[in-house]
N, C-alpha and C positions, 0 to 999 in steps of 0.2 A: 454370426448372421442371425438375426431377429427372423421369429416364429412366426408370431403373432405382430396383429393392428396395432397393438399397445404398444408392444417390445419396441416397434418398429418407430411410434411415436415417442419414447422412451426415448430412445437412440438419436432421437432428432433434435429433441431439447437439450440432451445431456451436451452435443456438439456445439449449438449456442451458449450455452451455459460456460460451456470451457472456454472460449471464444473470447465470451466477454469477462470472464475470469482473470484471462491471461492481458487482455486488454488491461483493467484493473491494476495488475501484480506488475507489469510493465511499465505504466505511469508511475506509480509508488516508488519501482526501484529507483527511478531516473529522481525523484525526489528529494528521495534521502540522501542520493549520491550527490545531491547538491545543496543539499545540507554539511555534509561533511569536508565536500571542498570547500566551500565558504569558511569554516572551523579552519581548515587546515592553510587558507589562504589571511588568516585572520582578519576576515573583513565582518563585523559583526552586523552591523545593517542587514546585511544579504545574509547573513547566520540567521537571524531573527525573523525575517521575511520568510525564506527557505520553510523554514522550521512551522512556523504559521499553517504555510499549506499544505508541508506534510503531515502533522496533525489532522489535521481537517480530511486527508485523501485516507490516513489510516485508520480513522473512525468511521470515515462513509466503507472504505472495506470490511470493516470488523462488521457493521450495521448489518451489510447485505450478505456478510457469510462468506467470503472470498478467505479472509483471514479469522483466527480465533478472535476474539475480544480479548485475552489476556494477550498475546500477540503484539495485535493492537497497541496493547498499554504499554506491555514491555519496551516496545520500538521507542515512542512518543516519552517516556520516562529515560531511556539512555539518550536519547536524543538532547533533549531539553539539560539534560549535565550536562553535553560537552559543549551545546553553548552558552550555556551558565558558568563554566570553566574557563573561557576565553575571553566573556565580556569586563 
């Protein structure tokens, strides 16, 4: 239980913050995951497509601190081989 004005304001950002965190980290999963089926469905169009905007969702989270930047890279680096592997 917060003290103090701050704590208490503290307490309130930190809730948005996780919020939209998880918001973030829940789009991304759903991304990759369809990144991967498209791999595993060998359709590389939608590989390619996929993979495009996961890129793009795991830079904008690494940007705003949701995920590491090395993270980030790691993802977007195994990603890009296995559909470089397929095509």
């Amino acid at each position: 239980m917060a003290n103090t004005k701050s704590a208490e304001k503290a307490n309130r950002q930190a809730q948005k913050h996780r919020a939209r965190n998880q918001s973030v980290l829940s789009t991304l999963r759903t991304q990759i995951r369809a990144v991967r089926e498209a791999v595993t469905k060998k359709d590389t169009a939608a590989a390619e497509t996929a993979l495009k905007q996961a890129t793009r969702l795991l830079d904008k989270a690494a940007a705003k601190g949701v995920i590491h930047s090395r993270n980030a890279s790691r993802h977007v680096a195994r990603l890009t081989k296995t559909v470089r592997k397929t095509a």
